[in-house]
N, C-alpha and C positions, 0 to 999 in steps of 0.2 A: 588534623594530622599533627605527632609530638614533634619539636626541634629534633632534627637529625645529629646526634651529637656524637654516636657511636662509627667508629672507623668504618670501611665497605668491607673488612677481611672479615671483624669482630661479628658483623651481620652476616655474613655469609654461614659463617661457623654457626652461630646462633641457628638460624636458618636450617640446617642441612642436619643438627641435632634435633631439633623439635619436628620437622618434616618426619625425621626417624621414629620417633615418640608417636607421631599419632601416626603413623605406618599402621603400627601393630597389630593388625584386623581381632579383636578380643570377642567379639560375636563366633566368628570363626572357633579359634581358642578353645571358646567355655564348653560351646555348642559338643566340641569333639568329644575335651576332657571329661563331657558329661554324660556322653555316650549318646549322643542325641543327633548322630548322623554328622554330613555335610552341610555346613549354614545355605551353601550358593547352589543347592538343589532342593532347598526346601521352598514354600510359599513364592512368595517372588523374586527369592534368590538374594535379596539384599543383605547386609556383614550389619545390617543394625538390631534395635534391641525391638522393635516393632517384630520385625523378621523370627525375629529369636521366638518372641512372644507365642508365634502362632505354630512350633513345637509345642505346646503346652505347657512346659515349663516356667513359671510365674520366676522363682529362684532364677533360673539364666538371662531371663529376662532381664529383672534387676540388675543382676550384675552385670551386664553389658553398657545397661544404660550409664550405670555411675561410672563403671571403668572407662567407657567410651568419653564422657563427660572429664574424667578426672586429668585420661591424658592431655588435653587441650589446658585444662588450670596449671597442670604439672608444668607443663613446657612453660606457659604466660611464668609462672612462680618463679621457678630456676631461672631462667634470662634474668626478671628483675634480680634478684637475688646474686647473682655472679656478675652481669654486664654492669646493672643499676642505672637500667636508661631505660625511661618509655617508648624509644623506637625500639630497641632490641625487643621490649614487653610485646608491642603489635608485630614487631615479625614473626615473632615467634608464634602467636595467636593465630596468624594466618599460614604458617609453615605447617605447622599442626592440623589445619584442617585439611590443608590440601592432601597433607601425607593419609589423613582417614578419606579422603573423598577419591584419591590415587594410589593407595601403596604399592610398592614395587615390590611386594610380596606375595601379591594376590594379581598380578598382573595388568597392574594401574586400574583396577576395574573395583572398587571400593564402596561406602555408604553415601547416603543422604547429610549426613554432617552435624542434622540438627541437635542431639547431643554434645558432641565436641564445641558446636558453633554456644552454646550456654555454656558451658566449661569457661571457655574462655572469656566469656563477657563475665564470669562468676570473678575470675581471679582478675581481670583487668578491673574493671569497676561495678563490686559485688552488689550494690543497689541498683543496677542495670541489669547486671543477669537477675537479679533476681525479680525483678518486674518482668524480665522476658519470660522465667519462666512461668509464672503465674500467667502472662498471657496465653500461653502455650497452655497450662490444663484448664484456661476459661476455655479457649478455642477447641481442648479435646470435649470437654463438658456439654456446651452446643453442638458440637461438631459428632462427634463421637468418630472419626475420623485423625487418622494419627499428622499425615501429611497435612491435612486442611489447617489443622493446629499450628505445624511448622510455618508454614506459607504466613500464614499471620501474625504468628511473635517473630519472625523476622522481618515481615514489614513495617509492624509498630514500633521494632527497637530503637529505630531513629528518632523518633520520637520520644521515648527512653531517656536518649540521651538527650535530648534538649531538654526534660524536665527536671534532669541531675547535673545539670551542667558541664557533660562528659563531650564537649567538641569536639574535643581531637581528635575522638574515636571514630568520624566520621566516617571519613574514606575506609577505612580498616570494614566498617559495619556493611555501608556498599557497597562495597567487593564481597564479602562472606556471604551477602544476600541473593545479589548475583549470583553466586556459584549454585547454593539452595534451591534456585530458581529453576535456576538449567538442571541440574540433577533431579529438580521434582517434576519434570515438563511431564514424563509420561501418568503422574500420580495428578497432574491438573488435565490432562486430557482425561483421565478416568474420573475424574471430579466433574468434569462438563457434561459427561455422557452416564453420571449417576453407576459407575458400575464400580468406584473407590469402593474397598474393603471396608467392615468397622474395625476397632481397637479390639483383637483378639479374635477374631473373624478370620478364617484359615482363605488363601487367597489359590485357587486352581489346584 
């Protein structure tokens, strides 16, 4: 965890803009602008780029994932960048995800995270995100399973950081993993029971 050096108002602010930032359901968005229906009645109804995927469209795909991904770096960036404190950096990291995994735009009922949750380890400490995400396509690779992936680069990131010497990021990482976790419960009950989707596999 970094020295708290930023005021409670300063973090609040912080906070309540980057929450805003990764609101922004962009799976939804793309989905619309591209004429490809409602995201939350297709496949399993999820705002991520997994979801998007099994429209068929490879392009919205994409762009969900980086857009989803970027808003998480964007928020981590800006905080350092105007506050210039490492606590502001993780608030912000973690304001961001919850606002993708809650937006009050979509009626707090949001994504899985795992995009955004690499965003933010990208812009916080970029030799971390980026080991996570390499774990994340070893795990789609064996797995061929998009969730199965997630569930494992965010269990190994901790790990991560103790190879790059990234501590502080401790707490920040177990709290975002937690959250992952619970958001993915019903994608590991369907992993128990063998009946998980593959990567581009249309779900119901």
């Amino acid at each position: 965890m970094p020295e708290l050096v930023t005021s409670w108002g300063l973090l609040g602010v912080t906070a309540l803009l980057a929450y805003l930032l990764g609101s922004v359901p962009f799976g939804v968005v793309i989905t619309r602008a591209m004429g490809l229906g409602d995201l939350r009645k297709i496949g399993s109804g999820n705002i991520g780029a997994t979801n998007v995927l099994r429209t068929g469209n490879k392009a919205a795909a994409a762009a969900t994932l980086v857009l989803d991904g970027a808003k998480g770096a964007v928020a981590v960036l800006l905080a350092r960048a105007f506050v210039g404190a490492e606590d502001a950096a993780q608030t912000a990291a973690l304001a961001a995800f919850v606002g993708h995994l809650y937006p009050f735009w979509l009626g707090f009922r949001g994504g899985k995270g795992v995009a955004t949750f690499l965003g933010t380890l990208i812009a916080l400490a970029w030799p971390v995100g980026l080991a996570a995400c390499a774990t994340w396509l070893v795990g789609a690779a064996l797995t061929r399973i998009s969730s199965a992936a997630a569930l494992i680069a965010a269990a190994v990131t901790p790990l991560w950081l103790w190879a790059f010497g990234q501590g502080q990021m401790l707490i920040l990482v177990i709290v975002l993993t937690i959250l992952i976790y619970i958001r993915h419960a019903a994608n590991l009950a369907r992993i128990k029971a063998g009946t998980e989707p593959k990567i581009g596999q249309k779900k119901g």
